[in-house]
KEZA-362235 format. One record per residue (C-alpha): residue in three letters; y, z, x; residue number from 1. Coordinates in Angstrom, 3 decimals, decimal comma, always signed. Layout:
N
(site 'ala'; (Y; Z; X); NUM)
...
END
This chain:
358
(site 'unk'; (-16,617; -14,267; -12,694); 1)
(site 'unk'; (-20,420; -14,322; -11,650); 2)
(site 'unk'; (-20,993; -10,549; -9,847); 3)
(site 'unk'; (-21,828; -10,543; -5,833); 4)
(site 'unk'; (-24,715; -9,042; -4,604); 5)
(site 'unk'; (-24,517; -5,263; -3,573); 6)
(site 'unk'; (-25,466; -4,579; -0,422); 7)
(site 'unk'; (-26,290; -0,875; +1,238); 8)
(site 'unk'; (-23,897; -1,979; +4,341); 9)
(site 'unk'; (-20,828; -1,833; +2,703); 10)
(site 'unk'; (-17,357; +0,187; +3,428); 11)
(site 'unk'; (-14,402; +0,451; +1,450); 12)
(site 'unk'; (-11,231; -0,473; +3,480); 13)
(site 'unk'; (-8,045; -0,313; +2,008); 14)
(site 'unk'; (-6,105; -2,977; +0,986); 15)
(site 'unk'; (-3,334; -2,501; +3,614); 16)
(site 'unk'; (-5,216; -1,654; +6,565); 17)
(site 'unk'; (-6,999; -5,056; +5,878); 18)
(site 'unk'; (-3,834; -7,544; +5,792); 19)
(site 'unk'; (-2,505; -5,659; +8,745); 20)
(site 'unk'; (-5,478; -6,417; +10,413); 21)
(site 'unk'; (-5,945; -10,054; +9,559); 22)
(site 'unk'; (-2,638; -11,005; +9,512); 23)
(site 'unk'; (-2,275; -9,656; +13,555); 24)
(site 'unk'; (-5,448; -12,094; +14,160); 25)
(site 'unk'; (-3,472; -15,095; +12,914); 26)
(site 'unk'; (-0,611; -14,053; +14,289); 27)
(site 'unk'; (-2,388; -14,142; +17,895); 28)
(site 'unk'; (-3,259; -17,342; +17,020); 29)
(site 'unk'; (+0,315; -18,330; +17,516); 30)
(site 'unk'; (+1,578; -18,333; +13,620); 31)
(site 'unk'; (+4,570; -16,652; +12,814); 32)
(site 'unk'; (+4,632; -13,182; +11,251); 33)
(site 'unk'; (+5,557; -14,125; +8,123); 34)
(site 'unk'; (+3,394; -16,909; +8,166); 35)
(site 'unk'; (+0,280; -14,892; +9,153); 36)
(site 'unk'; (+1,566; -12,343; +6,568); 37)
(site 'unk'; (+0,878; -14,730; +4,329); 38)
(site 'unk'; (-2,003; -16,280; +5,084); 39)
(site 'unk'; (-3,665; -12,821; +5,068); 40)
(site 'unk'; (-1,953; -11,174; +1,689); 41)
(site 'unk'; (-3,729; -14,787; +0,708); 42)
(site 'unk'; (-7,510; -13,636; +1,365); 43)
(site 'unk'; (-7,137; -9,558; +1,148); 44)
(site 'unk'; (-6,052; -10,832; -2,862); 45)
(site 'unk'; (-8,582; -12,494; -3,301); 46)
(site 'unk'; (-11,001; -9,825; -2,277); 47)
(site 'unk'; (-8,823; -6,994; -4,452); 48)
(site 'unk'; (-9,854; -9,329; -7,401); 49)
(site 'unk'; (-13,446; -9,552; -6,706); 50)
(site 'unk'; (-13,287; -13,536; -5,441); 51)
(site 'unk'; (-14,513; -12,251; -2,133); 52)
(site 'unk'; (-15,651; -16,161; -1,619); 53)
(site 'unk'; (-12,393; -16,599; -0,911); 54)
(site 'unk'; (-10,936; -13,467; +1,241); 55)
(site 'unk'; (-11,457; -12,159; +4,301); 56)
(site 'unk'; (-15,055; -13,477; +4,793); 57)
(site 'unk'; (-12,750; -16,668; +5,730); 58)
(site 'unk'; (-11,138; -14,971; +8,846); 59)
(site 'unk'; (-13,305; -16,102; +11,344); 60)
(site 'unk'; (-13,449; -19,515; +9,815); 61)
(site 'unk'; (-9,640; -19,681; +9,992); 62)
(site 'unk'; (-9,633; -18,917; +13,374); 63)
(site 'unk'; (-11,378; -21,551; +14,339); 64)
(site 'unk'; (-8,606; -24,238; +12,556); 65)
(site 'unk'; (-6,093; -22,601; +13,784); 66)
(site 'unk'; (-7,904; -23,083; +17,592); 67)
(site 'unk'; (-8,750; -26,616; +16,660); 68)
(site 'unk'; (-6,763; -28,899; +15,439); 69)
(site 'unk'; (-4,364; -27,029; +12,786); 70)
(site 'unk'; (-0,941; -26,450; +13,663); 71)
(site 'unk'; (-0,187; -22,868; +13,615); 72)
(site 'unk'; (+3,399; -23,413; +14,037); 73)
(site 'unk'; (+3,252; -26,441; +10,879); 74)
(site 'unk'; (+5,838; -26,551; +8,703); 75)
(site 'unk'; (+6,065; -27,712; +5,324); 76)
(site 'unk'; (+8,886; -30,121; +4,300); 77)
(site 'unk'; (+10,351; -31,985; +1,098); 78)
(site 'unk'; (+9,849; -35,818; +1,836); 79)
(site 'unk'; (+10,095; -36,811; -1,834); 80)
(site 'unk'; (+12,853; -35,329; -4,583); 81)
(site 'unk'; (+13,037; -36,916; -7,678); 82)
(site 'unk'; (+13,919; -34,728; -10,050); 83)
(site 'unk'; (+10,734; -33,004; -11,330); 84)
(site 'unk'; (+8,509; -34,767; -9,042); 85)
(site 'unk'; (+8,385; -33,412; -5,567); 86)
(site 'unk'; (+5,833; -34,720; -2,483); 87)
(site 'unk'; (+5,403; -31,827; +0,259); 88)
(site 'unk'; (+4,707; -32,773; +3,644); 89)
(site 'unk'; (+2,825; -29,852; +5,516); 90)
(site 'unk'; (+3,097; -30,605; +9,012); 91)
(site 'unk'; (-0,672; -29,685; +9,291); 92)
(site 'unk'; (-0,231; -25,904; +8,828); 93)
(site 'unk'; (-2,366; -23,640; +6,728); 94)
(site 'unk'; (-3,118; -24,696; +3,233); 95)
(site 'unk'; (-1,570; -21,571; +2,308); 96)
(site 'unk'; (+1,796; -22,075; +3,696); 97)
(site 'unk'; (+2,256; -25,420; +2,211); 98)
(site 'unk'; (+0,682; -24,387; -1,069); 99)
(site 'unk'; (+3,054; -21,493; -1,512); 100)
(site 'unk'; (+6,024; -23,906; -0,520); 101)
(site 'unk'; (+5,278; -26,612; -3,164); 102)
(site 'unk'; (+4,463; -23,572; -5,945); 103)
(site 'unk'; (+8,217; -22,421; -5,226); 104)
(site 'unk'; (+9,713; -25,543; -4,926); 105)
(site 'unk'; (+7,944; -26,377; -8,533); 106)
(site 'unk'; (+9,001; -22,899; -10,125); 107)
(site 'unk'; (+12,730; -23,486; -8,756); 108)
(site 'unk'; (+12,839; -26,981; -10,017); 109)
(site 'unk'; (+11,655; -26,065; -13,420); 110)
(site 'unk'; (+14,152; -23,541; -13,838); 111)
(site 'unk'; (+16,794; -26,384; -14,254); 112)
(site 'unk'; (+14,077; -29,080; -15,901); 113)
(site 'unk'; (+11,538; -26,827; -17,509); 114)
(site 'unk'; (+8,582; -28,686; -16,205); 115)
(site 'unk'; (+8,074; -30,235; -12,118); 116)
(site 'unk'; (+5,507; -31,287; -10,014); 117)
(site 'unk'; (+4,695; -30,541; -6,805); 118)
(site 'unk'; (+2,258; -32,830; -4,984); 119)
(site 'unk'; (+1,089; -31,921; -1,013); 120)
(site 'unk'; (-0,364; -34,230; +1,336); 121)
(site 'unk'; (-1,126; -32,923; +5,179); 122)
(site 'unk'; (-2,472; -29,985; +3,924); 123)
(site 'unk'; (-5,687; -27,622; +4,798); 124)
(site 'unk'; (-8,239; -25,468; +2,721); 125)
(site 'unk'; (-5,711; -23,407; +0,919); 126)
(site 'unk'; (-8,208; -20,485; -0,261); 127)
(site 'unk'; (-8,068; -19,118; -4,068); 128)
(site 'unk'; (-6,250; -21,532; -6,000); 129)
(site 'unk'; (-5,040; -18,465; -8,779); 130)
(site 'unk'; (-2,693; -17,334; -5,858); 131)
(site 'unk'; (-0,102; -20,221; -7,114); 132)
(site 'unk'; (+0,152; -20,234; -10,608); 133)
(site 'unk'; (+0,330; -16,228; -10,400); 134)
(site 'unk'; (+3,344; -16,739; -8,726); 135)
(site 'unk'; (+4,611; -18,861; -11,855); 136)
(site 'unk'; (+3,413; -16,427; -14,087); 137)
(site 'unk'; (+5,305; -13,717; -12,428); 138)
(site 'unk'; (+8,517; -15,858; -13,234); 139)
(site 'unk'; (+7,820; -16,432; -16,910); 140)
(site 'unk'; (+6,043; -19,791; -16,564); 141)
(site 'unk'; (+2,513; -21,442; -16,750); 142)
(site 'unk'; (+1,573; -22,557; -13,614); 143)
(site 'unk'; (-1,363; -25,054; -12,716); 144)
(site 'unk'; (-2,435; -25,654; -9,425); 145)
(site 'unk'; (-5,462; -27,926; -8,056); 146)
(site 'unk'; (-6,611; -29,006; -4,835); 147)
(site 'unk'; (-9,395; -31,377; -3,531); 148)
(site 'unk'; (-12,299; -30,434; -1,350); 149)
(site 'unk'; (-14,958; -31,626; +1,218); 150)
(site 'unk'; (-17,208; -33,687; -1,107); 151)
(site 'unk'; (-20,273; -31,502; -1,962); 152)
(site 'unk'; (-21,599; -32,727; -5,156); 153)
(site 'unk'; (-23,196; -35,942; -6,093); 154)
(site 'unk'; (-22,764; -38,170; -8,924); 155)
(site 'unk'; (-24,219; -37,239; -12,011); 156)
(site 'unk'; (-28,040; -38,202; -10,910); 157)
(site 'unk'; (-27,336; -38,716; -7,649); 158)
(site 'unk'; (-27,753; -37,381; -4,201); 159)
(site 'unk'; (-25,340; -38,196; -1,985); 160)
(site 'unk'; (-22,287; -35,875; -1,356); 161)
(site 'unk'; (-19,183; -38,026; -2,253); 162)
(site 'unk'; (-17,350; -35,599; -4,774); 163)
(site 'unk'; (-15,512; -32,596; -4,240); 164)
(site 'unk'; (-15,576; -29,265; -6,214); 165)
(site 'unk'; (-12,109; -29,848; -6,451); 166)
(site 'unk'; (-10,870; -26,565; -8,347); 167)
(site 'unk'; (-8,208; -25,898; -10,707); 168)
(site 'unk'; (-6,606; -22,249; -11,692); 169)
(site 'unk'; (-3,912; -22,007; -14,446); 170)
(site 'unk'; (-1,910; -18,762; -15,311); 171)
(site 'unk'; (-0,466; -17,973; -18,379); 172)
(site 'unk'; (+1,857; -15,035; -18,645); 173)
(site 'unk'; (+1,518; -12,660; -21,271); 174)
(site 'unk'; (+3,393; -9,116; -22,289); 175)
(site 'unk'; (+1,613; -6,026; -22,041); 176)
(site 'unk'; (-1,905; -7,674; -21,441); 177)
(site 'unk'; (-2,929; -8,805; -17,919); 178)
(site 'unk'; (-2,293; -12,793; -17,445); 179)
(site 'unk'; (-4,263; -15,132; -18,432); 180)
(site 'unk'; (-5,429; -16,391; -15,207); 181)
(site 'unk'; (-8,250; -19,098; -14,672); 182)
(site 'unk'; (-9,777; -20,317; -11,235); 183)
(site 'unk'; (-12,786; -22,548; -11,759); 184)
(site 'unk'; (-14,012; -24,918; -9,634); 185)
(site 'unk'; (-16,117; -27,694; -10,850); 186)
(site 'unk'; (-19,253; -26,429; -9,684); 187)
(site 'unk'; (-22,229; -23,554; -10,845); 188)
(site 'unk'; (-20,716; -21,684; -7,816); 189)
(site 'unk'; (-19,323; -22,402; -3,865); 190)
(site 'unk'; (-20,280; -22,516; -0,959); 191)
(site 'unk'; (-18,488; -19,757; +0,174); 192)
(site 'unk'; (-20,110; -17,657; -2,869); 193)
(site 'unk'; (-23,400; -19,032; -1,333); 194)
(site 'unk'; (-22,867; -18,221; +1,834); 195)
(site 'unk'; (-22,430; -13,993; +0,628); 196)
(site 'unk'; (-25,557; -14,530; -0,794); 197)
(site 'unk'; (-27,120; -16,036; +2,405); 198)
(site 'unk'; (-25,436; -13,058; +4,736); 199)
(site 'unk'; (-27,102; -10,381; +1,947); 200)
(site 'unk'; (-30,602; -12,690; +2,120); 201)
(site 'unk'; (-30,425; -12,979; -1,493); 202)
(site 'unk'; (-31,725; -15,566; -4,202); 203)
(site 'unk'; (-29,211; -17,428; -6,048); 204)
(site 'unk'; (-28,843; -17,652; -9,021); 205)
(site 'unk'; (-30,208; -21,267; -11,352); 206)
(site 'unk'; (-27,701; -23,566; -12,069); 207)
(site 'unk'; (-25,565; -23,091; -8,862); 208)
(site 'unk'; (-27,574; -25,750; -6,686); 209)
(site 'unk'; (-29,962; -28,333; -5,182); 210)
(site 'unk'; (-31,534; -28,618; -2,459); 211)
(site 'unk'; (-31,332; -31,731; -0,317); 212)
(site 'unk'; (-33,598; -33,965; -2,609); 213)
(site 'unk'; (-32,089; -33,202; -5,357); 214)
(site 'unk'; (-33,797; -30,348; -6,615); 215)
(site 'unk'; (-32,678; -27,053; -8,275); 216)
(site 'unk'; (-32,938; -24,392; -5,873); 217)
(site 'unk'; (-32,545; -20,357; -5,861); 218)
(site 'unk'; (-32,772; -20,120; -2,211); 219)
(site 'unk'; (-28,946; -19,819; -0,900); 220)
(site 'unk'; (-30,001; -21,382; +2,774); 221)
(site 'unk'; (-31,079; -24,300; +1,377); 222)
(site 'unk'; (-28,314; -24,820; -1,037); 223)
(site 'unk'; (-26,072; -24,561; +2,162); 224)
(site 'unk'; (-28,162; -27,881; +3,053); 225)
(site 'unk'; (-27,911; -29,412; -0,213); 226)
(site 'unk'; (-25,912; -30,047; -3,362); 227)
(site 'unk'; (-23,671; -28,090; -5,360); 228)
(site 'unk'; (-24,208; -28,316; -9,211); 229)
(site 'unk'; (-21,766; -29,812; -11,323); 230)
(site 'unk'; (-20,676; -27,309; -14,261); 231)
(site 'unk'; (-21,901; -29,136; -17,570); 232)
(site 'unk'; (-23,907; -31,929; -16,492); 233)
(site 'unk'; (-21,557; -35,088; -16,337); 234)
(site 'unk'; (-18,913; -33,662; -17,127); 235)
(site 'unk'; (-18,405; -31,061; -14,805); 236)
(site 'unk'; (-18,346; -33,859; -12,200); 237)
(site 'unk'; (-16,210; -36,154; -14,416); 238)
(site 'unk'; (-13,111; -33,396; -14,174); 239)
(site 'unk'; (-14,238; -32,988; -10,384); 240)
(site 'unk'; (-13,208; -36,631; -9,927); 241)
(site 'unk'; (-10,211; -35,772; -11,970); 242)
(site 'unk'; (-8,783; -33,039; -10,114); 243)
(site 'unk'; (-9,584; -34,431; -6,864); 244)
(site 'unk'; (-7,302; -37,777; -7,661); 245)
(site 'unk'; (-4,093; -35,475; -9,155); 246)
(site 'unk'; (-4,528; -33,459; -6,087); 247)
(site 'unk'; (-4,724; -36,735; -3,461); 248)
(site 'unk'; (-3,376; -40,193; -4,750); 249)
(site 'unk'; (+0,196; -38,601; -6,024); 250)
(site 'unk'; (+0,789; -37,401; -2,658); 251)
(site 'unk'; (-1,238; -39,853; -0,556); 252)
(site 'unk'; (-3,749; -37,283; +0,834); 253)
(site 'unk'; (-7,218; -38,125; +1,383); 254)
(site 'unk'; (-9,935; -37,737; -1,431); 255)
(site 'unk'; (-12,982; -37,489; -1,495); 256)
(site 'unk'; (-15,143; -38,827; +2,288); 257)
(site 'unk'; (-11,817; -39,424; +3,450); 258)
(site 'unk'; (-11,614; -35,660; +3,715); 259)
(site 'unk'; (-14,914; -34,911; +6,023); 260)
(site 'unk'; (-17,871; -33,751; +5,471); 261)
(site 'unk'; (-20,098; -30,371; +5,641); 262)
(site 'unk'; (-21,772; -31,305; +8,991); 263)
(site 'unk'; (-18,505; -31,713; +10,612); 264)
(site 'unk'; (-15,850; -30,138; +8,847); 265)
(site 'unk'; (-12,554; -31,174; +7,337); 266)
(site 'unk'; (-10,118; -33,382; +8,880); 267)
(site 'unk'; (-6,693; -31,528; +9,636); 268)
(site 'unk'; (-4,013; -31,929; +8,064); 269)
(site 'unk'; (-6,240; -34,441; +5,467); 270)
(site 'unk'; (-5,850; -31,727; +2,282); 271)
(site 'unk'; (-3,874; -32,352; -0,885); 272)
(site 'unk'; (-2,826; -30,639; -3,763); 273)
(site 'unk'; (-1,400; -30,530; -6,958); 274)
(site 'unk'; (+1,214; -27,427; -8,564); 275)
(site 'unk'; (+2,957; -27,407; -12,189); 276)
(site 'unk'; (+5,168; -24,957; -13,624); 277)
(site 'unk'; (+5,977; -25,425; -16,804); 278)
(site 'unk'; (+8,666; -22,949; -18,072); 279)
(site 'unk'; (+8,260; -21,424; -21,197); 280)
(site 'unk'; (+11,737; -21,155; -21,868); 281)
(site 'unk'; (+12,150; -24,610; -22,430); 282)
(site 'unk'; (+9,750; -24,961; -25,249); 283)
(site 'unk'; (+9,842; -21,543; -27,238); 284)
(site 'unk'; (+10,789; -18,218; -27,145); 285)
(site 'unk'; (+9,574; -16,382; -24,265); 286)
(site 'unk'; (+9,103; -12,671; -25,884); 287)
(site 'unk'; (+7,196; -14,506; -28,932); 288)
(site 'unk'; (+5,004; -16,642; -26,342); 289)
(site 'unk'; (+4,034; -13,678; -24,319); 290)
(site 'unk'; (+3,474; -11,524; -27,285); 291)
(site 'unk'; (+1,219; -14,366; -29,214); 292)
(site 'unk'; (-0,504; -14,442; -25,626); 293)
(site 'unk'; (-1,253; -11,267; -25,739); 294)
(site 'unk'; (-2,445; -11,081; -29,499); 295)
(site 'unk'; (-5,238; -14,339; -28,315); 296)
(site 'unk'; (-6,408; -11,878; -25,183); 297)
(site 'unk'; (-6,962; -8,984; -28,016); 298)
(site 'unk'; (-8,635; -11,476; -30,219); 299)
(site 'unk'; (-11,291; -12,112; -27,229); 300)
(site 'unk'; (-11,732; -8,684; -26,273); 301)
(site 'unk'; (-11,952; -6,836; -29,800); 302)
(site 'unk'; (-14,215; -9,467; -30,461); 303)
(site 'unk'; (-18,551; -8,902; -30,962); 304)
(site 'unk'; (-20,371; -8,920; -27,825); 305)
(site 'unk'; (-24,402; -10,445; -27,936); 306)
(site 'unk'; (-26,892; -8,267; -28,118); 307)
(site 'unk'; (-27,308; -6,341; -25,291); 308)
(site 'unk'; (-23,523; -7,882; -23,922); 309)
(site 'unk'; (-21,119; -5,942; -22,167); 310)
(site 'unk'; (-17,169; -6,314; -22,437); 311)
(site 'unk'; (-15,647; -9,359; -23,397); 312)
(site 'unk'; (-12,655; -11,053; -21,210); 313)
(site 'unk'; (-10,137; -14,223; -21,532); 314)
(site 'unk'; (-10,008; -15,743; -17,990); 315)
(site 'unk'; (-8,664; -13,353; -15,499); 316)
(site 'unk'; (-9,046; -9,958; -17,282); 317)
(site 'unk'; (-11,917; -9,015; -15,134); 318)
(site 'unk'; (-10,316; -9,959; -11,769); 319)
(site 'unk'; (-7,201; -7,939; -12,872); 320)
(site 'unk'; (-9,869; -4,677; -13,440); 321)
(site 'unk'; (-11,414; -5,033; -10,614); 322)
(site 'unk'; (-7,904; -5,354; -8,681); 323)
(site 'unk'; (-6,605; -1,979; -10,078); 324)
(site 'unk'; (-9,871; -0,421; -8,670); 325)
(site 'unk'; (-10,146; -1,633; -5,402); 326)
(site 'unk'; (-6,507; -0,826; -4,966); 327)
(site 'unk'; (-7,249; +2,962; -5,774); 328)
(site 'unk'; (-10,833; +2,828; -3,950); 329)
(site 'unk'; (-10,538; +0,207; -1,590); 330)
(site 'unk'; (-12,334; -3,039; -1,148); 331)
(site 'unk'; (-16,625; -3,227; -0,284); 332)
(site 'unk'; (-16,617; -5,325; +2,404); 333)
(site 'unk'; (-19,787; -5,511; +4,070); 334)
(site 'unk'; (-20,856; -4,706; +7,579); 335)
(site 'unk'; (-21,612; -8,923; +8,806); 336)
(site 'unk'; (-17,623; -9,866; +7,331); 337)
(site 'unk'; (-16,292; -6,593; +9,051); 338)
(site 'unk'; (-18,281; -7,710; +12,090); 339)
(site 'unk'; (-17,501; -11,657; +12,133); 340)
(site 'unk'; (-13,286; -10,489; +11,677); 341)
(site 'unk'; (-13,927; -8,056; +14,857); 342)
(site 'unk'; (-15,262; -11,383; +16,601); 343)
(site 'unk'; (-12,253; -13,395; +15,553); 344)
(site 'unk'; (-10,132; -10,957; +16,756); 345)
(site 'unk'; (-11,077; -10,049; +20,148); 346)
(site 'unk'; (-11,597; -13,544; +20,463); 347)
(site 'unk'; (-7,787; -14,304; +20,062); 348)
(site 'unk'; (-6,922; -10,659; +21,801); 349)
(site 'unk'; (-6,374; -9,501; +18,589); 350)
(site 'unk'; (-6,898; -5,417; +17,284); 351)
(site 'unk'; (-9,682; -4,812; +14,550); 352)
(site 'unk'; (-10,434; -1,302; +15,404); 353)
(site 'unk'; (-9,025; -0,396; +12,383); 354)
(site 'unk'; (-11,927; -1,716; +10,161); 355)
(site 'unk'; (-14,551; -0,039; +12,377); 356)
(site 'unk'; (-13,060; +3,591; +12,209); 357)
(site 'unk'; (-15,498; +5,699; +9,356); 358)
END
């Protein structure tokens, strides 16, 4: 996980206070309780686990589906049983709500046929993909989720945006060790990394993206203009095209410039995605899996760092560190996200005071 810029304008808030918060601005949005709930426990995880790309920076931007063209009311439905192979309808809600329907339905099916697939179409950005297959995890299973994504990547030597980021996670449960737990998308970084970098004014780091000719860039404005970079060359963009297909032509969702574009956003209700759960239990025995998962994450970590390196961690292990602090200390947010979620709320009538107290 690459590290965020500091910033001298951050607070801690804790973890509770935040979902409270956000989950009353969706709920004045007209979504449910439990719904909003959701949604929000969605975002305030990712920012206990350090992905703050993916938390509450995205409040604002929520707001605005929910006020324009996403169904806040949506609800996900089973179109498609057959056995392990299950298509989810969303109804146009949150990509959350549908996602976390179509994990469930995946982990229930598997129960009885140790491995099931749930496919979404109708769908919207569904935040941190390592929310699902956590949920698998939790329940003894692997669990593999992937989603497409507004195309912002070019062909290997290209320019034009035509292919997605499309990201994948995959837990793996172990015993007394944290998870295995991998969220990558196909790209040096995100935009919605980028854009923390843009709201602190700092440089990017190479590798993450080019500007609109094509070039490698460090400035984070004009990698908002231009291209993401693929992750290894060809092949970075190769499992991009991968991911985006399991996650759209299973389910019939749209891929790739079907989906929108930067300039004017996503379609709604044009997302797909893809969830596994694979239960262990049908393949070996769980205490020996876990505890042979747990002897591979001591492998990594007892393992020689570089010269100069710090700690050494299996996918995951750094995320779950980070989650045990910010749960004791609460999470840095900084003042412009604090700011832009007092916005979205008192634009929906919504109560942030909350964050703003000292």
């Amino acid at each position: 996980m690459a590290a965020y810029p500091g910033s001298e304008n951050e607070r801690r808030i804790d973890a509770t206070v935040l979902k409270t918060v956000c989950g009353d601005v969706f709920a004045a949005c007209g979504m449910s309780d439990a719904d909003a709930g959701l949604l929000a426990d969605s975002l305030v995880m990712a920012d206990l686990r350090g992905v703050h790309s993916h938390g509450v920076l995205r409040v604002g931007e929520y707001v605005e589906k929910l006020l324009g063209g996403v169904d806040p009311r949506g609800r996900p439905t089973l179109v498609s049983d057959r056995g392990g192979a299950l298509v989810v309808d969303g109804g146009n809600c949150m990509g959350q709500i549908a996602s976390v329907f179509a994990m469930q339905a995946a982990i229930e099916r598997a129960r009885e046929l140790n491995v099931a697939v749930a496919v979404v179409r109708g769908s919207n950005h569904c935040g941190a993909m390592a929310y699902y297959p956590m949920q698998a995890a939790a329940e003894g299973m692997i669990g593999l989720a992937a989603t497409n994504a507004l195309p912002t990547m070019a062909p290997w030597g290209g320019v034009d945006k035509i292919v997605g980021i499309n990201p994948i996670s995959v837990a793996i449960p172990a015993d007394r060790e944290d998870d295995i737990v991998l969220d990558a998308a196909f790209s040096g970084s995100s935009h919605g990394k980028i854009r923390v970098y843009a709201q602190k004014g700092a440089s990017i780091p190479d590798g993450w993206a080019f500007d609109a000719d094509g070039q490698p860039t460090n400035d984070a404005l004009a990698a908002l203009d231009g291209l993401l970079q693929p992750i290894g060359g060809f092949k970075g963009v190769g499992l991009a095209i991968v991911s985006g297909l399991l996650s759209t032509l299973l389910s019939g969702a749209c891929y790739g410039t079907e989906l929108g574009n930067m300039v004017d956003g996503p379609r709604p209700g044009a997302d797909g995605h893809f969830f596994m759960a694979l239960n262990v239990a049908g393949f070996v025995d769980p205490e020996t899996f876990r505890r042979r998962t747990d002897a591979a994450i001591r492998q990594v970590r007892e393992s020689r760092p570089a010269s100069g390196g710090g700690p050494l961690y299996v996918p995951g292990g750094l995320e779950a560190e980070t989650e045990r602090l910010y749960r004791q200390n609460g999470i840095p947010l900084n003042e412009s996200t604090l700011s832009d979620i007092a916005a979205a709320a008192g634009k929906v009538g919504a109560d942030a005071r909350a964050l703003m107290l000292p």
